[in-house]
Rosetta silent file (secondary structure, phi, psi, omega in degrees, C-alpha in Angstrom):
SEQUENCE: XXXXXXXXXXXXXXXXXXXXXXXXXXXXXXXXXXXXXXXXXXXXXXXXXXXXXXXXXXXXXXXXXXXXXXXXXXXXXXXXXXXXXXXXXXXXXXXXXXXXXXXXXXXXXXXXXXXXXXXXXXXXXXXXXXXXXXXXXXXXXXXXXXXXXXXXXXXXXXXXXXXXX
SCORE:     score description
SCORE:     0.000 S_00000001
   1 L     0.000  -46.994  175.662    0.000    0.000    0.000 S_00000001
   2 L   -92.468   26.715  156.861    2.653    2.678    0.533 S_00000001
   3 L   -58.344  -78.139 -173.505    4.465    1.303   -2.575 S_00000001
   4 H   -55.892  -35.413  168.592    1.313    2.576   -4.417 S_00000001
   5 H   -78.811   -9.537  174.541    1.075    6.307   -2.362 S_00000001
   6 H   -62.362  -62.993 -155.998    4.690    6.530   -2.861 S_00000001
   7 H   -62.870  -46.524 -165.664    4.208    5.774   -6.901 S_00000001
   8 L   -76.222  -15.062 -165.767    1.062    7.888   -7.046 S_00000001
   9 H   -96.246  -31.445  165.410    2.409   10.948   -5.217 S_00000001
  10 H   -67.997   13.956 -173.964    5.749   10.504   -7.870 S_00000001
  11 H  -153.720   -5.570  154.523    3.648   11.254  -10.814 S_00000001
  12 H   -80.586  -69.570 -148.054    0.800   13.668   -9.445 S_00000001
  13 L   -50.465  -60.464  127.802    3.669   16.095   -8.587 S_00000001
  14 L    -5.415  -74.944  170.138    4.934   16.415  -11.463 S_00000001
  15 H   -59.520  -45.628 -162.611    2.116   16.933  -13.319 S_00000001
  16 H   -70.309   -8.317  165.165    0.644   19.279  -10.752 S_00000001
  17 H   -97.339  -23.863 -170.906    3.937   21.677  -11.751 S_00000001
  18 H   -58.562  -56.570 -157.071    3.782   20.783  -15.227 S_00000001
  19 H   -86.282  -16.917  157.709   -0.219   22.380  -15.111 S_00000001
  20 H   -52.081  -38.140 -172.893    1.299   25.137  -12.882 S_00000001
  21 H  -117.591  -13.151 -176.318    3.757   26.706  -15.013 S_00000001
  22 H   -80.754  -45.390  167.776    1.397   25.656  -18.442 S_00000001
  23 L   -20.552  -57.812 -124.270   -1.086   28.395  -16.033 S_00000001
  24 L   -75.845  165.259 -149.783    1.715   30.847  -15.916 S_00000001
  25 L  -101.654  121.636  174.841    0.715   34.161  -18.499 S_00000001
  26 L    60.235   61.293  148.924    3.451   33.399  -22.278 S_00000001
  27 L  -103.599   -9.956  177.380    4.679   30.149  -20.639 S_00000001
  28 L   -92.599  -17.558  177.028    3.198   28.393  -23.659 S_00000001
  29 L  -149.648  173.836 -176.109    4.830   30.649  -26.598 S_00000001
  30 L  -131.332   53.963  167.580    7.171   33.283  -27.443 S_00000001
  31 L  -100.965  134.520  158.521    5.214   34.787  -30.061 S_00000001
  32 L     1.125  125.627  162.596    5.308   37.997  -31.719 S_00000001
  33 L   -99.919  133.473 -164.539    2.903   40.432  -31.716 S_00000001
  34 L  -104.909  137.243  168.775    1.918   41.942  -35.169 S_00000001
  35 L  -136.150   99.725 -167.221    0.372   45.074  -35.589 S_00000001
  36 L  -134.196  105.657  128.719    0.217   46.635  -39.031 S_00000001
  37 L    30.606   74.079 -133.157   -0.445   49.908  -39.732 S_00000001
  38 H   -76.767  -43.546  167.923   -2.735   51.163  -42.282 S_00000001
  39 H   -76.348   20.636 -177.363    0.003   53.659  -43.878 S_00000001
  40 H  -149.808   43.558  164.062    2.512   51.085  -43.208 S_00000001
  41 L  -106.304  153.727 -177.487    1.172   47.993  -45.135 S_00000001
  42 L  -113.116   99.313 -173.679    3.484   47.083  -47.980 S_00000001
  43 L   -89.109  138.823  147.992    0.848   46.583  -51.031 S_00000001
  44 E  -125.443 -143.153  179.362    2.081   45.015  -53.993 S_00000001
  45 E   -85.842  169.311 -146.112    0.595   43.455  -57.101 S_00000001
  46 L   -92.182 -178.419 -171.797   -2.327   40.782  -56.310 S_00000001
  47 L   -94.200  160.207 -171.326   -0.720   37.034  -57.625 S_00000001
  48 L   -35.012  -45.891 -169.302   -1.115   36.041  -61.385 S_00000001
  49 L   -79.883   17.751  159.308   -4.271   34.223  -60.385 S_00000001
  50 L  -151.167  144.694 -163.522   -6.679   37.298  -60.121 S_00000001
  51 L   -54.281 -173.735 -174.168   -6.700   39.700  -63.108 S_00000001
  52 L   -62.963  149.107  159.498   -4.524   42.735  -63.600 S_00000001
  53 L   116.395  -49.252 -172.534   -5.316   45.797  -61.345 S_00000001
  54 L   -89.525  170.221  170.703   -5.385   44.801  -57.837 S_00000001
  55 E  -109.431  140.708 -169.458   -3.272   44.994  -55.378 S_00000001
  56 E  -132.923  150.926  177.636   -2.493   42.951  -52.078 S_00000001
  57 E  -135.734  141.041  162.260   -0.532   43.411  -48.658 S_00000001
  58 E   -77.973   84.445  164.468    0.473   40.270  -46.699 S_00000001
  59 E   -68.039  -28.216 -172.686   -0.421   41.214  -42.999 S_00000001
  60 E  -153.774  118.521 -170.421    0.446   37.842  -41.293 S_00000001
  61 E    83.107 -162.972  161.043    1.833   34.872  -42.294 S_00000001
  62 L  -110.190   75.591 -171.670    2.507   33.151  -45.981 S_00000001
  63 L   -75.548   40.967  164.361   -0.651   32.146  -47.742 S_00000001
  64 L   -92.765  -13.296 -165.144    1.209   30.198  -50.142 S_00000001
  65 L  -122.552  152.412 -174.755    2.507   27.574  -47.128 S_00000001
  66 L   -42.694  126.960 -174.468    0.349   25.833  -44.959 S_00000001
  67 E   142.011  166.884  165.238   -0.656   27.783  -41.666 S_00000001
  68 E   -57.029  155.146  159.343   -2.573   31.015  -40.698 S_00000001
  69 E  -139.722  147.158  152.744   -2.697   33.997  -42.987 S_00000001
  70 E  -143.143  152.375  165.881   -4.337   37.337  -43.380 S_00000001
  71 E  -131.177  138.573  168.683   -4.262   39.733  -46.555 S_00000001
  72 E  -101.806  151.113 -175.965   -5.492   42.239  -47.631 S_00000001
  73 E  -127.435  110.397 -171.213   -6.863   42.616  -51.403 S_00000001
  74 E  -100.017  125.551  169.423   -7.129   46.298  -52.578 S_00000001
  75 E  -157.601  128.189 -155.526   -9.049   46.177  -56.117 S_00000001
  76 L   -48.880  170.455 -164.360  -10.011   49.227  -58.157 S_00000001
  77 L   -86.716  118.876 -176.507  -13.844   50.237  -58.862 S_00000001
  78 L    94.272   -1.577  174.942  -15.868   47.769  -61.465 S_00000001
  79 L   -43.404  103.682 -165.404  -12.797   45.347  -60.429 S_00000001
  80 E  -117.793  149.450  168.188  -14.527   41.303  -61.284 S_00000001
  81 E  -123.642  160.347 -178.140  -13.174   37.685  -60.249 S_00000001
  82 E   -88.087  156.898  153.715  -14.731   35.113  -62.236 S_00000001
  83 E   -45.498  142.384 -165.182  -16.778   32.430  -60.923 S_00000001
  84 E   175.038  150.873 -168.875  -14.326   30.457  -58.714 S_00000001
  85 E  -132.752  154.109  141.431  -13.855   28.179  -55.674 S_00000001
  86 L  -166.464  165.827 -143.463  -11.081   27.035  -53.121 S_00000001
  87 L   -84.855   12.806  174.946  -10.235   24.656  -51.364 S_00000001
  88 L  -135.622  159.001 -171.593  -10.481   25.769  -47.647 S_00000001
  89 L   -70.016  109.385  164.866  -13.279   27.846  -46.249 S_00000001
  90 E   -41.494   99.905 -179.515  -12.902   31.575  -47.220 S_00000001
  91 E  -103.108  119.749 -178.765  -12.974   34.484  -44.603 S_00000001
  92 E  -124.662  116.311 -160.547  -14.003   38.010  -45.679 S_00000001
  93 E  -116.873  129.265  158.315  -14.160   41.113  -44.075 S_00000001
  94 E   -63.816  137.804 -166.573  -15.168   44.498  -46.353 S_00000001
  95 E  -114.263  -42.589 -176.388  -12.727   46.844  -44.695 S_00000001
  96 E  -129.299  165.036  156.333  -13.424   50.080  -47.586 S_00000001
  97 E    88.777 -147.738  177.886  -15.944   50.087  -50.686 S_00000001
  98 E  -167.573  129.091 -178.511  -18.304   47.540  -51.180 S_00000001
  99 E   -93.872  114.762  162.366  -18.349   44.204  -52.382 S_00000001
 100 E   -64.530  127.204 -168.197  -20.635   42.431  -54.839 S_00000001
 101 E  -126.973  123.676  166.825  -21.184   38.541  -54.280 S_00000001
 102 L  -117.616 -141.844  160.666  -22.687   35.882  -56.048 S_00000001
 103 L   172.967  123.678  173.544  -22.897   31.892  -55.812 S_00000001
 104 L   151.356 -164.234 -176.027  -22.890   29.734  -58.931 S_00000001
 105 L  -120.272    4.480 -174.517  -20.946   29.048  -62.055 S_00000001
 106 L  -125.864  152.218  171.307  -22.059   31.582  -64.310 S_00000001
 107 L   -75.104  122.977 -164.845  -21.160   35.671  -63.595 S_00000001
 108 L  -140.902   73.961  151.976  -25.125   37.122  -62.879 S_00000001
 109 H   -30.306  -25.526  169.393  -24.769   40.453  -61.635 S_00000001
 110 H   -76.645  -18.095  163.777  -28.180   40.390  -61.128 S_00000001
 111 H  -117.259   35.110  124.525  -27.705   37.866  -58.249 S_00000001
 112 L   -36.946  117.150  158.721  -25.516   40.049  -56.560 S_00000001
 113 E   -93.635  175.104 -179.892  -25.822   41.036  -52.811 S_00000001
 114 E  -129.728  130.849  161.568  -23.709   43.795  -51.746 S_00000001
 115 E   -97.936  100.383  171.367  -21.515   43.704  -48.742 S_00000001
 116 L   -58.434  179.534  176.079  -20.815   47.083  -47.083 S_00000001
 117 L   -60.599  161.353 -173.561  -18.235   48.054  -45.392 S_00000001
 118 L    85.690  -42.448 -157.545  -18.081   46.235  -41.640 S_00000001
 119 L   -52.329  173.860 -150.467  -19.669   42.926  -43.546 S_00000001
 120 L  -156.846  138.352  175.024  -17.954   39.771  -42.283 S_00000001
 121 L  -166.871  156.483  153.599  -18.869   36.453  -44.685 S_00000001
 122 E  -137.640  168.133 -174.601  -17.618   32.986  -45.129 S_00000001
 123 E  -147.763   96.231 -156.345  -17.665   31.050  -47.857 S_00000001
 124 L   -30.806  127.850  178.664  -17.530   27.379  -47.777 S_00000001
 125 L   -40.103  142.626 -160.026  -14.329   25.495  -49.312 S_00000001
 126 L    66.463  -30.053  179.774  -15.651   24.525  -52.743 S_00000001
 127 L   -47.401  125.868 -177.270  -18.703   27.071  -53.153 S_00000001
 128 E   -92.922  107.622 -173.469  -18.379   28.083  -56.697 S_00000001
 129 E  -104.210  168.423  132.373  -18.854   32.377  -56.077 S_00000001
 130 E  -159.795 -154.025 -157.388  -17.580   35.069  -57.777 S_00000001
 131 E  -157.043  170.412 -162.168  -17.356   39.135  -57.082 S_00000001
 132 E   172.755  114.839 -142.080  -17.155   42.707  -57.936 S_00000001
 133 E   -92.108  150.119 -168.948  -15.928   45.697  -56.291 S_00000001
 134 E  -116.210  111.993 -170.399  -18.277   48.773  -55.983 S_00000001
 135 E    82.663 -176.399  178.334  -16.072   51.920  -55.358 S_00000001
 136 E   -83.942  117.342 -172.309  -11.928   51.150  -54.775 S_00000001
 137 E  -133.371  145.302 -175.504  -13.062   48.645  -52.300 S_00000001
 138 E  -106.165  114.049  147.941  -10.505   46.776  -49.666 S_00000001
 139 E   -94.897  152.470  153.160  -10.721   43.154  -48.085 S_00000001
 140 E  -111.170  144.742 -173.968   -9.447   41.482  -45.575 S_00000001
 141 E  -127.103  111.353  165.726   -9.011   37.925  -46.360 S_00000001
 142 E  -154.987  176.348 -178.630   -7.787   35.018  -44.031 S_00000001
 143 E   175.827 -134.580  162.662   -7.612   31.655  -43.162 S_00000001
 144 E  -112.716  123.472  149.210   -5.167   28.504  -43.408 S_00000001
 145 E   -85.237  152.165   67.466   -3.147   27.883  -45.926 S_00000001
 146 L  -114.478  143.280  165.717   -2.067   27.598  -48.219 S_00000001
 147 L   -49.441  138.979  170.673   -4.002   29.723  -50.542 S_00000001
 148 L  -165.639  159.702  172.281   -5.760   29.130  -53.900 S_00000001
 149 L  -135.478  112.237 -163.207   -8.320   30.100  -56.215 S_00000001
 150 E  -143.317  113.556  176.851   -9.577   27.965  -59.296 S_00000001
 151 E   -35.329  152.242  143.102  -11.497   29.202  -61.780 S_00000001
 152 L   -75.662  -32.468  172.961  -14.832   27.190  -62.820 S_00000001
 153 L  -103.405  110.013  164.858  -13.933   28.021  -66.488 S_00000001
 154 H   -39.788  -39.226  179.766  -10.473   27.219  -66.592 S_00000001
 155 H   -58.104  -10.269 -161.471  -10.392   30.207  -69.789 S_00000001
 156 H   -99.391  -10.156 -167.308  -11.498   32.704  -67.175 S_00000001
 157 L   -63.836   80.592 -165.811   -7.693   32.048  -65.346 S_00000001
 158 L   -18.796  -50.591  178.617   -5.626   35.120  -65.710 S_00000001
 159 H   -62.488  -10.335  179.998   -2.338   33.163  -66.121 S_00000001
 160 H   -79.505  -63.383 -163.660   -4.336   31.251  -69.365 S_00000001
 161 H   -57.124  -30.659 -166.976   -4.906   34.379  -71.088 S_00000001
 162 H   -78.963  -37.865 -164.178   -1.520   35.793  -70.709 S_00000001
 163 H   -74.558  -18.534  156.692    0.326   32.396  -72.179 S_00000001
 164 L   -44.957  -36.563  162.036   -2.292   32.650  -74.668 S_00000001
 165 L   -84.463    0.000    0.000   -1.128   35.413  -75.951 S_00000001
C-alpha cells in the first residue's frame, strides 16, 4: 500500500507543476505580436491568379505555405473575379468600398448582394462564387493555408490568357 502512495504521489507532482507553469501568463509561446499599420502595409501586385489591377498586402503569415494567414486585397472600382472556388473555407471582411457577391458558375450580376463596409462572410471550401468591387473597395481575407483560387472556367484564369497570348 505505501508502494502505491509513494508511486502515485511521484507522478501527481509532477504533473501538478507541469499544469502550474502551463497556467503561468506566455509560458506556452514566445510569439510575436503583429500590428500593421494602415500607412505602413506594404501593397504590392495581387498574384497572377486574379486579373490585372489589384493589389495585395500580406499582414500575417505566408498564404502560399500551410498555416494562418491574413491579406489584404485592394481592387479598383468595377474590379470582377470570375466564378471560382477554393479549397479551404474563405474568410471576408469588407474593410473600404463595397463588395458584390454571387454563388454559382455563371457571372449574374443580377444575383448580386452587396456587402458594405463592416460585412464579415464565409464562404464554404468549394462554393463556386464570384465578385465585384463597388467603389476602390478593400478586403481582408484570411484563413489557413495555403491559398488558392480555381477558376470554374479554366479560360477565365488570368495566367491562361496571358500564355495565350
Amino acid at each position: 500500500m505505501m508502494r502505491y502512495a509513494l508511486l502515485t504521489l511521484a507522478l501527481v507532482v509532477p504533473l501538478t507543476a507541469a499544469s502550474a507553469q502551463a497556467k503561468k501568463p506566455g509560458a506556452h509561446t514566445q510569439r510575436a505580436v503583429t500590428v500593421a499599420l494602415p500607412d505602413q502595409m506594404t501593397w504590392g501586385p495581387a498574384p497572377a491568379v486574379l486579373p490585372a489591377g489589384a493589389k495585395l498586402a500580406v499582414l500575417e503569415g505566408d498564404p502560399t505555405k500551410s498555416g494562418a494567414f491574413t491579406m489584404r486585397l485592394l481592387m479598383p472600382d468595377g474590379y470582377q473575379i470570375s466564378p471560382h472556388f477554393h479549397p479551404a473555407t474563405e474568410h471576408v471582411t469588407v474593410v473600404s468600398g463595397a463588395l458584390l457577391v454571387g454563388m454559382g458558375e455563371k457571372f449574374d450580376e443580377s444575383q448580386m448582394k452587396t456587402l458594405p463596409v463592416g460585412a464579415f462572410g464565409t464562404i464554404p471550401a468549394g462554393m463556386h462564387h464570384y465578385a465585384k468591387a463597388n467603389g476602390e473597395t478593400v478586403l481582408q481575407l484570411h484563413g489557413i493555408g495555403p491559398w488558392r483560387l480555381i477558376y470554374v472556367n479554366k479560360a477565365d484564369d488570368p495566367r491562361k490568357k496571358v500564355a495565350a497570348n
